[in-house]
N, C-alpha and C positions, 0 to 999 in steps of 0.2 A: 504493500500500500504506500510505503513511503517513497520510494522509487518510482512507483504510477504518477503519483501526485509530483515529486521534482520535474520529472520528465516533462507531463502537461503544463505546470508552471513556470517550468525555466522559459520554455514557449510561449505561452503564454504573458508574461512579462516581458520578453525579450519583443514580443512582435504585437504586443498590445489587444490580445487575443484567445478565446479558443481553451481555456480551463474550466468552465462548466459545461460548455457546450458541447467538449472532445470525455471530458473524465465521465461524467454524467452515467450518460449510456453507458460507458463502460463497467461501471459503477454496480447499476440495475441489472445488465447482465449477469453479472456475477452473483448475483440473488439477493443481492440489497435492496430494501424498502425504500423507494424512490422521495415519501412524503417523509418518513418519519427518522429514516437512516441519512441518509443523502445528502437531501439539499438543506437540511437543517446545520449539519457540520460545513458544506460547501459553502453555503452566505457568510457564514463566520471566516471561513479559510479566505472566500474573495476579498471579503474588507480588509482582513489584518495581510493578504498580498499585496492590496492595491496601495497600499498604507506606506508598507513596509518596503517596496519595491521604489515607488514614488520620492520617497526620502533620500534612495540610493540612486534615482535617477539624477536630482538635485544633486549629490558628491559628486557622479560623474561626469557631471555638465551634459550631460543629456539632456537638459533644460534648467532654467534657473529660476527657483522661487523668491521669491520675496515681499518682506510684511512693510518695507516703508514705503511711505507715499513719495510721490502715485507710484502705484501698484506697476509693476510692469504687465505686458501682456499674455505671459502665462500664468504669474498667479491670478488675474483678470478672469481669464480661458478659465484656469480652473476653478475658480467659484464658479461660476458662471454658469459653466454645462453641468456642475455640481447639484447646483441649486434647482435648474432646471430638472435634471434625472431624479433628484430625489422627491422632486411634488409629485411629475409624471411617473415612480416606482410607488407611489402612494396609492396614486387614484385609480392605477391599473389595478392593481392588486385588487383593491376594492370594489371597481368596474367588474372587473371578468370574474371573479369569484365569487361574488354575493350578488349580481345583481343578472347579468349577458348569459354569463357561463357557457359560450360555446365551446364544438367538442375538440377534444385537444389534439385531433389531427388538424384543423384547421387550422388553431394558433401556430402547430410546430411549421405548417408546411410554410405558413407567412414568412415567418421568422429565416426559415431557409431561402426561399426565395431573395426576397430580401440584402441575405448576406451572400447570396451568390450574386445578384446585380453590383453590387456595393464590390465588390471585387473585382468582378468585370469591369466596371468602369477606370477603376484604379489601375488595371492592367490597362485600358486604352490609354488612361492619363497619359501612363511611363512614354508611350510612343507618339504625344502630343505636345502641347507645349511646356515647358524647361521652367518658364517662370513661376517665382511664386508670391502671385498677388491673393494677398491675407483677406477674404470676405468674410467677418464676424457675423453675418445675417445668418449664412448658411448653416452656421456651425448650432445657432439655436434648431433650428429644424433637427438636426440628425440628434443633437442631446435629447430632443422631446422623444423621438422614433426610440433610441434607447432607450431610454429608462422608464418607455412605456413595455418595448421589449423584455424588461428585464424582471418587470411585476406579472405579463402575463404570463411567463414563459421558463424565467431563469436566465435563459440565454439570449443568444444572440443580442448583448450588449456592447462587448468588445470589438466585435468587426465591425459594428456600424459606427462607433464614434470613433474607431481611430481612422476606417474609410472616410467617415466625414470630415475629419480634421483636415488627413491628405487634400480633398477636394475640397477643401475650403482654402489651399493656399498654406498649408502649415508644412514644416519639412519632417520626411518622413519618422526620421528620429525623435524628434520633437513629439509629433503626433502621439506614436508609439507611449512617452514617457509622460505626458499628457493625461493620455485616456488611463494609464494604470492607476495615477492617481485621482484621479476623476473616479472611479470606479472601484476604488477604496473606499470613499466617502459615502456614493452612493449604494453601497453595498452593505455598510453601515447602517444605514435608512433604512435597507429592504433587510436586514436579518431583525430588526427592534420589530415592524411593521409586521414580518410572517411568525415571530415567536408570540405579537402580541392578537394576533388573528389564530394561530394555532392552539391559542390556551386553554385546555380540558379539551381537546378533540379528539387526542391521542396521547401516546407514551413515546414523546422523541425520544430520540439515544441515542447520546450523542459518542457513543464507542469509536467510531473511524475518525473524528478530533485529534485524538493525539497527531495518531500517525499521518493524516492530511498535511496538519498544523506545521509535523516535522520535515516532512518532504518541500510544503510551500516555502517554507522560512528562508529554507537554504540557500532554495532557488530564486526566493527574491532578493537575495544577496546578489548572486554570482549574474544575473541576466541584465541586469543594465549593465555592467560592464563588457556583455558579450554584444550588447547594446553599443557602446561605447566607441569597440576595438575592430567590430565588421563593416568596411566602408558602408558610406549610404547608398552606392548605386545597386550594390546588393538588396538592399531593405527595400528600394525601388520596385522589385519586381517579388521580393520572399512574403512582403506585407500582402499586397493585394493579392498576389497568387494562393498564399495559406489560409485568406477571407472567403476565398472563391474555392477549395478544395473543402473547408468547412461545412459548407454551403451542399456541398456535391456528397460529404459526407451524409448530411443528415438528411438529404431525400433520401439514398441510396438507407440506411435505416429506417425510417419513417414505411417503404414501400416496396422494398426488395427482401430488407432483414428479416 
């Protein structure tokens, strides 16, 4: 278990991407309780990755935060699609679960679609224009589509905000270091939000914790820096390309598995 979870993670952090989406199923397969095993340990694991990874993007200049005014434009970025994904991981939650409740081949196939377009595009990006002109408008839309994603579904929040980011004019690396921290905070929101919706329904258990916790930890050490040390014209094409086999992943589950 500890070595599933590095593995996904060190990926997942390194390409801002792709650790519930990819572990998950893998997860359930294995005969894990998807509500009460699962994703209750997995919300915990995203936030204190997103957290934790994020802090270490910050050391490795993979992006620079900062608390004095004015704010620069990534700690800006990140409140900001922050703030956004954690109202839209609220009212999903609440929307499709107590009130919509469509059936959950629907939500998944959205969700994949979705992040298979958002990779697609990223792959035409690479082969279009070089420049990178920053459109802050865009970037509200794709954090709303997340972290509406991320309440009905679980997934499919990391391809689309860090696709979003790319297409909004961000550099890849950037993006990448971005959305993990982005999606710490918001993941924070949506574990308070499913334990406090989940209360008396069931007996979570949270047994796969540790060893999640110890596999994520490590790996949100070691992946910004793998971050850091692989040029960007690589991330160019490894980013949207791994958004888009995601994507190809979870039809191919969804309708073939």
């Amino acid at each position: 278990m500890i070595l599933l979870i590095f593995i996904f993670d060190l990926i997942d952090s390194s390409a801002g991407q792709g650790l519930g989406t990819v572990s998950a199923p893998i997860l359930i397969m294995m005969g894990y309780n998807p509500a009460l095993e699962v994703i209750p340990s997995l919300v915990i694991v995203a936030a204190m990755s997103g957290l934790v990874s994020g802090w270490f993007h910050h050391e490795f200049e993979n992006v620079n935060y900062s608390l004095k005014r004015p704010l620069n434009d990534e700690t800006k970025t990140v409140a900001f699609t922050a703030g956004i994904g954690a109202i839209m991981i609220v009212c999903s939650t609440l929307l499709v679960h107590y009130f919509i409740q469509p059936p959950e081949i629907f939500l998944n196939t959205y969700i994949a679609i979705l992040v298979i377009a958002m990779g697609f595009l990223g792959l035409v990006r690479v082969k279009g224009s070089k420049e990178y002109t920053f459109r802050p408008k865009f970037i509200v839309t794709f954090a709303a589509i997340a972290g509406f994603n991320k309440g009905v579904g679980g997934g499919g929040y990391g391809p689309v905000l860090v696709m979003g980011n790319i297409l909004s004019g961000i550099y890849e690396k950037t993006a990448a270091a971005l959305t993990q921290t982005t999606e710490g905070f918001v993941s924070s929101v949506g574990a308070i939000t499913f334990f406090a919706l989940a209360y008396g329904v069931g007996d979570i258990d949270l047994f796969l914790l540790p060893s999640m916790f110890t596999g994520s930890f490590f790996a949100s050490i070691l992946a910004p820096y793998i971050l850091r040390v692989i040029p960007n014209r690589i991330w160019k094409y490894l980013i949207p390309g791994y958004s888009f086999c995601i994507g190809i992943y979870f039809i191919v589950r969804l309708f073939i598995l």
